[in-house]
C-alpha positions in Angstrom: 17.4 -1.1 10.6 20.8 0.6 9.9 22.4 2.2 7.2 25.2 0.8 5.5 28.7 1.5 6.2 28.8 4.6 4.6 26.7 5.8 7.5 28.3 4.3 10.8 26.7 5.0 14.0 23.8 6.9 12.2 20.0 5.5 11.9 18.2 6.1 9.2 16.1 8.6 11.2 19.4 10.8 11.9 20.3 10.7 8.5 16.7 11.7 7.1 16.6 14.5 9.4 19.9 16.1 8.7 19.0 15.7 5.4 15.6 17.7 6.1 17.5 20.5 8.1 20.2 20.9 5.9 17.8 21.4 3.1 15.9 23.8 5.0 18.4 25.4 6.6 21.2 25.8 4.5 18.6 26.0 1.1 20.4 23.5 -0.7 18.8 20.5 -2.6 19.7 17.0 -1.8 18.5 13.9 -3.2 18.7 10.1 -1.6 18.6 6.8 -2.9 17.1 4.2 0.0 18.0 0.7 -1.6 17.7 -2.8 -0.4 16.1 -6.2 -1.3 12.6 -7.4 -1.4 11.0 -6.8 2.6 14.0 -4.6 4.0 11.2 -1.5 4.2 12.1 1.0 2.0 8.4 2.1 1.3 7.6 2.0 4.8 10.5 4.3 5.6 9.9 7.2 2.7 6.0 6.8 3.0 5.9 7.3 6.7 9.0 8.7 8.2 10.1 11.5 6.0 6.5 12.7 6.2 6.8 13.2 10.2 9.7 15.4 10.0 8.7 17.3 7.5 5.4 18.5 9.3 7.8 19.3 12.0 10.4 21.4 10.6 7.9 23.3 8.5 4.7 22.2 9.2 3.0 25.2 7.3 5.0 25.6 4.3 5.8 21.9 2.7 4.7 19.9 0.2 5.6 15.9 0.2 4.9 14.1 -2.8 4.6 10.4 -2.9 4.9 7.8 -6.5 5.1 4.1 -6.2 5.9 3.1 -9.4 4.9 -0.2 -8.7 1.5 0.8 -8.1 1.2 3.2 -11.2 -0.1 1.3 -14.0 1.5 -1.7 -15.9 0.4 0.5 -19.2 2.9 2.5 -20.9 0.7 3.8 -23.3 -1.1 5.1 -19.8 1.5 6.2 -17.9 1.5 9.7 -17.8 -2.3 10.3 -17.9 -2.0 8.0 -14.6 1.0 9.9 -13.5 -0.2 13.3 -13.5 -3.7 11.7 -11.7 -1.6 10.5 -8.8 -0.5 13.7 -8.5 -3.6 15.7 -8.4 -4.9 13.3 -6.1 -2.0 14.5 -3.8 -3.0 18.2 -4.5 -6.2 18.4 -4.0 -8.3 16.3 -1.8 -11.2 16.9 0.5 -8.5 17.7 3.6 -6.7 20.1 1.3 -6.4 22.2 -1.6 -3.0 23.1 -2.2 -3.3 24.5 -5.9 -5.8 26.8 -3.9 -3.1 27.6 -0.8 -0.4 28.5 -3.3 -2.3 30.7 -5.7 -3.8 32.3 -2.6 -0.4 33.5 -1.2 -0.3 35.8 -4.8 -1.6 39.7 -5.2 -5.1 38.9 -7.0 -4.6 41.2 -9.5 -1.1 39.5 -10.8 -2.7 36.2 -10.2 -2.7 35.2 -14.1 0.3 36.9 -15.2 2.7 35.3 -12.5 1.0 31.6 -13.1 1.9 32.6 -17.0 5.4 33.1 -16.1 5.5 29.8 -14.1 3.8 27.4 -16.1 4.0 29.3 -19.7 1.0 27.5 -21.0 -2.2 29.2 -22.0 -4.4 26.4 -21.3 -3.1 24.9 -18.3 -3.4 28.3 -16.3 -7.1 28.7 -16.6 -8.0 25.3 -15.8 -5.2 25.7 -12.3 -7.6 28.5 -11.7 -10.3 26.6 -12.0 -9.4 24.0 -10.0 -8.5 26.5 -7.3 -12.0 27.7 -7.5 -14.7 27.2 -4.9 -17.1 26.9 -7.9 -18.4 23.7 -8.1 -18.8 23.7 -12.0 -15.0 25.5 -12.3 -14.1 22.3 -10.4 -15.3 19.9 -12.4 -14.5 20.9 -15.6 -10.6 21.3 -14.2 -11.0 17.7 -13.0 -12.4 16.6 -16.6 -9.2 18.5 -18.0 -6.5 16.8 -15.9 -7.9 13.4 -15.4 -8.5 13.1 -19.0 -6.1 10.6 -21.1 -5.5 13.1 -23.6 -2.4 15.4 -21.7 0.8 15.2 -23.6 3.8 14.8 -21.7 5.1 18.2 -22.0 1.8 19.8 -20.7 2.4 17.2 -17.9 5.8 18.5 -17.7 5.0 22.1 -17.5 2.4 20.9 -14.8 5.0 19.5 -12.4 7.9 21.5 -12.9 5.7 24.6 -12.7 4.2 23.0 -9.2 7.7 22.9 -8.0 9.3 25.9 -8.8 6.3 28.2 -7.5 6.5 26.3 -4.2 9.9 26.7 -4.0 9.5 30.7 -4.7 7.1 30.8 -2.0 9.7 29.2 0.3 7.8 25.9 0.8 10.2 22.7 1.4 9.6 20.6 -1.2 9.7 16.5 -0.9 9.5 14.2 -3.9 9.5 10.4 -3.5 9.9 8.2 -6.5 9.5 4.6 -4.9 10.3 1.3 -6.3 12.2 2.7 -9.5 13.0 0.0 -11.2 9.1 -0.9 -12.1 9.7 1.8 -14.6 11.7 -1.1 -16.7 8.6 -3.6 -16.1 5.9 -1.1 -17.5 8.9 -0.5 -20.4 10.9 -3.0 -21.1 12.9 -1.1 -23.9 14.0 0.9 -20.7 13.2 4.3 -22.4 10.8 5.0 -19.6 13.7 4.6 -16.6 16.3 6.8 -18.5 14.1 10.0 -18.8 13.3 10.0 -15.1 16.8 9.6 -14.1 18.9 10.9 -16.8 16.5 13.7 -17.5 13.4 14.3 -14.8 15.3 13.5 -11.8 18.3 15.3 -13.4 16.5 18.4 -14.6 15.3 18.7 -10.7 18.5 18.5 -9.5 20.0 21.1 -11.7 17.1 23.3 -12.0 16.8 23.9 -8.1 19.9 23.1 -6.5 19.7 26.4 -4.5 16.1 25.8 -3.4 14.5 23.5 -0.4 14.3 20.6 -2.2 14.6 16.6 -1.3 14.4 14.0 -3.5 13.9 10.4 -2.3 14.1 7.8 -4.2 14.2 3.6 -3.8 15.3 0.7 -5.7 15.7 -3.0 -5.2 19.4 -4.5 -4.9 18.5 -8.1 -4.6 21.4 -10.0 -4.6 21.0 -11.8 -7.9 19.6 -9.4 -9.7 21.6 -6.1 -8.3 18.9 -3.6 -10.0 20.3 -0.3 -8.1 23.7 -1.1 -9.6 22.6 -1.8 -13.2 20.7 1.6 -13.5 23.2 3.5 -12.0 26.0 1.6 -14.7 23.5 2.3 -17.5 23.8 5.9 -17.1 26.1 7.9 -15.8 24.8 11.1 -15.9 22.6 9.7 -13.5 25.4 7.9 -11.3 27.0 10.7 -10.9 24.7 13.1 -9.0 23.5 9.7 -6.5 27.1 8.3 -5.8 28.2 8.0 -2.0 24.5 9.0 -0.8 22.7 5.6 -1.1 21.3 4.6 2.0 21.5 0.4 2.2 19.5 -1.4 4.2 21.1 -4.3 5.7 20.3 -7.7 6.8 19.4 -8.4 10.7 22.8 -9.2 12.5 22.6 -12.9 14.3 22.4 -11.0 17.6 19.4 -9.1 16.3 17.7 -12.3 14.6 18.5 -14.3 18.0 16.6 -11.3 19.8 14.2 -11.0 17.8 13.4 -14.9 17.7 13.6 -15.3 21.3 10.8 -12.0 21.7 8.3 -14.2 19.5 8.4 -17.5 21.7 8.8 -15.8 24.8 5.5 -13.5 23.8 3.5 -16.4 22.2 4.5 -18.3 25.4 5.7 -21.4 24.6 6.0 -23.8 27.7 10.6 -24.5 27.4 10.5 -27.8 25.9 8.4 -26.5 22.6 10.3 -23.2 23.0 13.2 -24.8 22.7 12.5 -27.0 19.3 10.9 -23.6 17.7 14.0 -21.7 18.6 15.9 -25.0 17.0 13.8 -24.8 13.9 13.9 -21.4 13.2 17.9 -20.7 13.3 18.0 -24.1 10.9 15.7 -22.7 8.6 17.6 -19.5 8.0 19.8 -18.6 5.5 19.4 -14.9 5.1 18.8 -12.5 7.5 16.3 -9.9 6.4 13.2 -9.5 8.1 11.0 -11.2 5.3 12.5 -14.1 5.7 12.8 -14.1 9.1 9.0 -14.0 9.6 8.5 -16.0 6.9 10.3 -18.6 9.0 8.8 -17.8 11.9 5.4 -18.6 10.3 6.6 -21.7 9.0 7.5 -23.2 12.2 4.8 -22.2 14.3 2.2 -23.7 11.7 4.9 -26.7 11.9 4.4 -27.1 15.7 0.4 -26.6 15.5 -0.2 -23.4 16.1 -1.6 -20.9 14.1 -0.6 -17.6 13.3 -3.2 -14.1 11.8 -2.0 -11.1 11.0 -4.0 -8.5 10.4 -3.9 -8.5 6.6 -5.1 -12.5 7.1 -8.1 -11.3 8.6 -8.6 -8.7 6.6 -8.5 -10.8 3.6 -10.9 -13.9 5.2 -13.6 -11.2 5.8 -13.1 -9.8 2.4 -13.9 -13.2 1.0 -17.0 -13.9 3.0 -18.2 -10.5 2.8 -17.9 -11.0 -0.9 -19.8 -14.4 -1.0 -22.0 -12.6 1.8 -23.0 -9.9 -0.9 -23.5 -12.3 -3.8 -27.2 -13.5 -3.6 -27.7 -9.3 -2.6 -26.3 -8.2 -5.9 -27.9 -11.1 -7.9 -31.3 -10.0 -6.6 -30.6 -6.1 -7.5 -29.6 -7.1 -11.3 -25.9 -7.9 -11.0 -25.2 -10.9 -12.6 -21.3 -10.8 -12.8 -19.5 -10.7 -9.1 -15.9 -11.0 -9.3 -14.7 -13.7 -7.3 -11.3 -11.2 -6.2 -9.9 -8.1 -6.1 -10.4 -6.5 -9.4 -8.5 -3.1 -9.8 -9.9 -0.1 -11.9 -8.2 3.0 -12.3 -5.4 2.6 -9.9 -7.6 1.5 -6.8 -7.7 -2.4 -6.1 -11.8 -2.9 -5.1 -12.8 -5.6 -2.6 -16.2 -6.2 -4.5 -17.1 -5.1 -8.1 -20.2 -6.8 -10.1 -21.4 -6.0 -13.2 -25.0 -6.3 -14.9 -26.1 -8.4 -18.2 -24.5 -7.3 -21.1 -26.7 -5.7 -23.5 -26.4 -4.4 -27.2 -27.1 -0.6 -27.2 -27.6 -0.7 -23.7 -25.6 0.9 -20.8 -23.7 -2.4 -18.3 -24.9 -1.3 -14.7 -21.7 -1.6 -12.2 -21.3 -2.2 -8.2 -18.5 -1.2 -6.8 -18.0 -2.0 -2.8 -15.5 -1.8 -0.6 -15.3 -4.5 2.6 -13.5 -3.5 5.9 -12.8 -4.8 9.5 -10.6 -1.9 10.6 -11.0 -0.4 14.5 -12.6 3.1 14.3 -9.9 5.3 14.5 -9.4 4.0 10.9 -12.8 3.6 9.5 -13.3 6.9 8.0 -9.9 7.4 5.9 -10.7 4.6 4.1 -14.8 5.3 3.8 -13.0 9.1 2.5 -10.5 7.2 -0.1 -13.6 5.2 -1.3 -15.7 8.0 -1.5 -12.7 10.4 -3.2 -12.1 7.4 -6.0 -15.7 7.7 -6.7 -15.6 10.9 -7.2 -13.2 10.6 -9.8 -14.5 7.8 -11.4 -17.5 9.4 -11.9 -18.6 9.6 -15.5 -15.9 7.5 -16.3 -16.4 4.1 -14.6 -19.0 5.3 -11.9 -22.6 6.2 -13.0 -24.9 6.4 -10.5 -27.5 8.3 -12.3 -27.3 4.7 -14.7 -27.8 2.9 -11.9 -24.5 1.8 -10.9 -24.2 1.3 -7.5 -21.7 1.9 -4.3 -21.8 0.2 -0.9 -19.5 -0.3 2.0 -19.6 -3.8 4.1 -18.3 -3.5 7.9 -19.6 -4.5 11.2 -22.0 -1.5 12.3 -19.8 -1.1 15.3 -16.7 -0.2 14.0 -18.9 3.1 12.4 -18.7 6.5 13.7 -21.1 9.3 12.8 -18.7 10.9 11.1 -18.1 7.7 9.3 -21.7 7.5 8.2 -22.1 11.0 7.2 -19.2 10.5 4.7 -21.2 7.2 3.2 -24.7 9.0 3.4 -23.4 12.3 1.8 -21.9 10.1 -1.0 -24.7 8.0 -2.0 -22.7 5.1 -0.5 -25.1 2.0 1.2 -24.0 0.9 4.5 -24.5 -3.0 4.7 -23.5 -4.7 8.5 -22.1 -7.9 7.7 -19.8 -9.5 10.6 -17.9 -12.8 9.9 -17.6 -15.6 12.6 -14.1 -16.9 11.6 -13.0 -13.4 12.2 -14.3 -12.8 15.3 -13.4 -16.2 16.8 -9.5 -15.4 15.9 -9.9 -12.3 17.2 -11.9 -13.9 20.7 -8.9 -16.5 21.1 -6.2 -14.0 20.4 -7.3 -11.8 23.0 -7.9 -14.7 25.7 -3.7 -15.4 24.5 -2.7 -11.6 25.2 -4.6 -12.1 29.0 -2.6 -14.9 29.5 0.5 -13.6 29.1 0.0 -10.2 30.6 -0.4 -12.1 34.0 3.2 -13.6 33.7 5.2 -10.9 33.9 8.8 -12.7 34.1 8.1 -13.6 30.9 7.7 -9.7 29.9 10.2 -8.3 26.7 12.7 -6.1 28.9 14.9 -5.3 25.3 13.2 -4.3 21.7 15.0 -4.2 18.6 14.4 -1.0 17.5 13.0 -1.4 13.8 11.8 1.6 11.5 8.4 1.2 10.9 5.6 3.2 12.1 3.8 0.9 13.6 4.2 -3.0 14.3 1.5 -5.5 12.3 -0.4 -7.7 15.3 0.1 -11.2 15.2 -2.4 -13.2 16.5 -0.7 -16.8 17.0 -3.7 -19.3 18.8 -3.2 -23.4 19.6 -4.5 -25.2 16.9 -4.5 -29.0 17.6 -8.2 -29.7 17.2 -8.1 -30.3 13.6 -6.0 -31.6 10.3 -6.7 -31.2 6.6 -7.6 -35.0 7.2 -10.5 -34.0 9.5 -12.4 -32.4 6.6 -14.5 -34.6 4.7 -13.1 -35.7 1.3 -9.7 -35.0 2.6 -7.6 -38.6 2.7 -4.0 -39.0 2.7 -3.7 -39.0 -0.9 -5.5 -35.9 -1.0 -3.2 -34.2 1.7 -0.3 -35.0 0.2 -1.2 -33.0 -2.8 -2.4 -30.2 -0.9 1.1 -30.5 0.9 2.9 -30.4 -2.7 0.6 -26.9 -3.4 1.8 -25.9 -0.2 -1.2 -26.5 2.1 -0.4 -28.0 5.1 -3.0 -26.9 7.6 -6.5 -25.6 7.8 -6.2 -22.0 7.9 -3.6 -22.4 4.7 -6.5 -24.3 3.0 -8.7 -21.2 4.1 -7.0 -18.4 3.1 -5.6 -20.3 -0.5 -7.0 -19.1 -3.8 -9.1 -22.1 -5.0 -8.9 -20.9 -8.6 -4.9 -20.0 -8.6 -4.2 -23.6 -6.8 -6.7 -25.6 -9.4 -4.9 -23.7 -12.1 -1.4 -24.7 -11.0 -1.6 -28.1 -9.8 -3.2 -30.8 -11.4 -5.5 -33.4 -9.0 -6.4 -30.2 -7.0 -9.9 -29.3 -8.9 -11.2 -25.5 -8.0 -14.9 -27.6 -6.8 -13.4 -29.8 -4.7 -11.1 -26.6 -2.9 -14.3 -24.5 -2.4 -16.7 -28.1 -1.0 -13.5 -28.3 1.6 -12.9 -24.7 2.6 -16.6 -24.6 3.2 -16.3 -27.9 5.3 -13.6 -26.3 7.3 -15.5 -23.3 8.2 -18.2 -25.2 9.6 -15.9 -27.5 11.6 -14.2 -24.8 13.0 -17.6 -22.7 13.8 -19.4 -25.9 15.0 
């Protein structure tokens, strides 16, 4: 992706690092607006990219901290409690304690006096030092303080600023990302909430430490209907003024970079020339816009068009999370559960794969299961087990209970598990359950028998890549799918089909991965029974 024309001949790599070095360098603050439509990456660029330099330029002395509004809460009675939770999450973690590095860098003996000066709040200071203890009990009664709902906002406010300003002093570059703004006017519509972090948060930072090693990130939609980044920045001035000229725009694919790009994806699913041909026909007729979103949502559309069949890796993830979920079901029923959620349910910020609940009883405590359902390689296996097992930590005494019985488990095939995998789930009370789903596998079987293939034609290799700022490209695993039609499945006639067509099912793996309760919901004739009878059918045709 490119900048806008603000920015000629710079990527959005140059510009972050000059950005970086100036502010390092020159100790100057900067801040910079990253704005674009729905799919252009924004969150993708300030999550990953900015964090890469930073560790470079000062890989001992920064802080980078990371809010997507978007995730926050939809609450605005919660908002801040949640706020200032994301944060500590961000501070102190089982990889690091940075409350603890920073108060460490002060004489011992001024320790108190110099957090006073800092923070200028009684309370606060003693439960920093708590949490900065290696006392267990310190810890946890610091952690009941701050992740309590009961902060007011200028405690949080003395919190954060305080956080910053004693990082800056001890010459730490400091990095604060606030992504997708413009949820702030979802989670308050009266848009009280999206003037006091740009006219006076953002502001206040701005002004505060504009001689320090500062960066401010920030990103907004500009869809070209809507045009949010232009109607906050007209709302308030005060906060125009200190963003105008450094927005970074991200732009739409040029037609030479879409006809690349187009022309990668046939020649790497290997299409013999008379089928490449009609996809590369369909695909430039099906496309109006040119950002990347729609691009591979046209992509998709064509390919399931033309019979095949493409899986990326969040489809897999989310077919195994479904049939680990009806997998666990008769497990939980038999250990007093008698609730299973039939989706994702989130609780306290964090979206989890499984949660049950037992019988409701007057007077009596409602026992909870909480599990988590993965098919990542191992490389990846433990950072999530460690994100499961850190929520829990929180959540405990609050929505997790073990000594009431509530339970925790983690569903994965045994051999994506390292040791140091299972010591995380073993030292957290966490069961291991080996579940491994056949559709998944299958996929994953033909998909690799496709990648042999074309690694033995290699004057069909890619010799030019787009360059496109991600971190890491999503696998697509696109497989030949003639075999069967949603007519195939019993109960499926052409009456039928045509109103799975109208709720936008139009092959077999679209009737897999739909929502049976969302599509009964929306479209009448389509009963949630009669989904669930036919995705079963169409896993056993498939298997069989």
């Amino acid at each position: 992706m490119k900048a806008s024309q603000n920015f000629v001949g710079k990527s959005i790599i140059d510009i972050f690092r000059e950005d970086l070095i100036n502010v390092y360098n020159q100790k100057v603050s900067k801040i910079r607006p990253v704005v674009g439509a729905n799919g252009a990456g924004k969150t993708t660029l300030l999550k990953f990219r900015v964090k890469a330099y930073l560790d470079e330029l000062a890989p001992n002395s920064n802080i980078l901290l990371f809010f997507d509004f978007k995730a926050i809460t939809d609450d605005i009675n919660k908002f801040w409690s949640v706020f200032v939770q994301h944060l500590l999450d961000q501070l102190v973690n089982e990889k690091k304690n940075v409350i603890n590095e920073l108060i460490n860098k002060i004489d011992k003996t001024k320790v108190r006096y110099e957090l006073l000066k800092l923070f200028k709040n009684k309370t606060l200071v003693d439960h920093l030092l708590k949490l900065a203890s290696y006392d267990t009990k310190e810890h946890e009664i610091a952690h009941e303080y701050f992740y309590s709902e009961e902060l007011d906002s200028k405690t949080i406010g003395d919190f954060f600023y305080g956080l910053v300003k004693f990082a800056l002093q001890l010459d730490y570059t400091v990095v604060i990302t606030f992504d997708e703004i413009q949820f702030l006017n979802e989670i308050d519509p009266s848009n009280v909430l999206l003037k006091l972090f740009s006219e006076k948060f953002i502001r206040y930072l701005m002004e505060q430490f504009s001689n320090e090693k500062l960066y401010i990130l920030i990103s907004c939609l500009e869809n070209p209907d809507l045009q949010e980044w232009t109607k906050l920045k007209n709302g308030s001035k005060n906060f125009e003024s200190i963003v105008r000229g450094k927005e970074i725009f991200l732009g739409n694919l040029t037609s030479k970079e879409r006809d690349e790009i187009i022309q990668q994806v046939a020649d790497k699913i290997g299409f013999e020339k008379k089928e490449e041909k009609m996809f590369i026909s369909k695909i430039k007729s099906s496309i109006f816009f040119y950002l990347p979103r729609d691009l591979l949502k046209a992509v998709a559309n064509v390919i399931d068009s033309m019979g095949y069949v493409g899986y990326t890796e969040y489809d897999l993830r989310q077919i195994y999370e479904e049939e680990a979920r009806n997998y666990m079901k008769d497990k939980l029923k038999n250990a007093g559960f008698t609730f299973i959620e039939n989706d994702v349910k989130s609780i306290g910020g964090y979206k989890i794969d499984i949660f049950a609940s037992g019988p409701t009883k007057r007077s009596e405590y409602v026992k909870k299961a909480f599990g988590e359902a993965s098919t990542m390689h191992k490389a990846g296996m433990k950072q999530k087990i460690e994100k499961f097992a850190d929520w829990l930590l929180r959540m405990k005494g609050r929505e997790y209970n073990p000594d009431k019985d509530d339970y925790a488990f983690f569903v994965c095939p045994l051999d994506r598990i390292t040791k140091g995998s299972k010591d995380v789930l073993e030292s957290n009370n966490i069961e291991l359950i080996d579940f491994s789903s056949l559709n998944v596998e299958q996929i994953l079987e033909q998909g690799l028998k496709m990648d042999k293939k074309i690694e033995k034609n290699p004057e069909e290799e890619i010799h030019k890549e787009i360059e496109i700022e991600e971190p890491k490209q999503e696998t697509v695993i696109i497989i030949k799918d003639e075999k069967y039609k949603l007519t195939d499945i019993p109960g499926i006639g052409p009456a039928k089909e045509k109103l799975l067509n109208s709720a936008g099912i139009h092959t077999v793996k679209e009737l897999l991965n739909c929502n049976a309760k969302m599509v009964a919901k929306e479209f009448s004739g389509l009963g949630e029974v009669s989904l669930n009878k036919w995705r079963q059918a169409a896993k056993q045709i498939l298997n069989g």
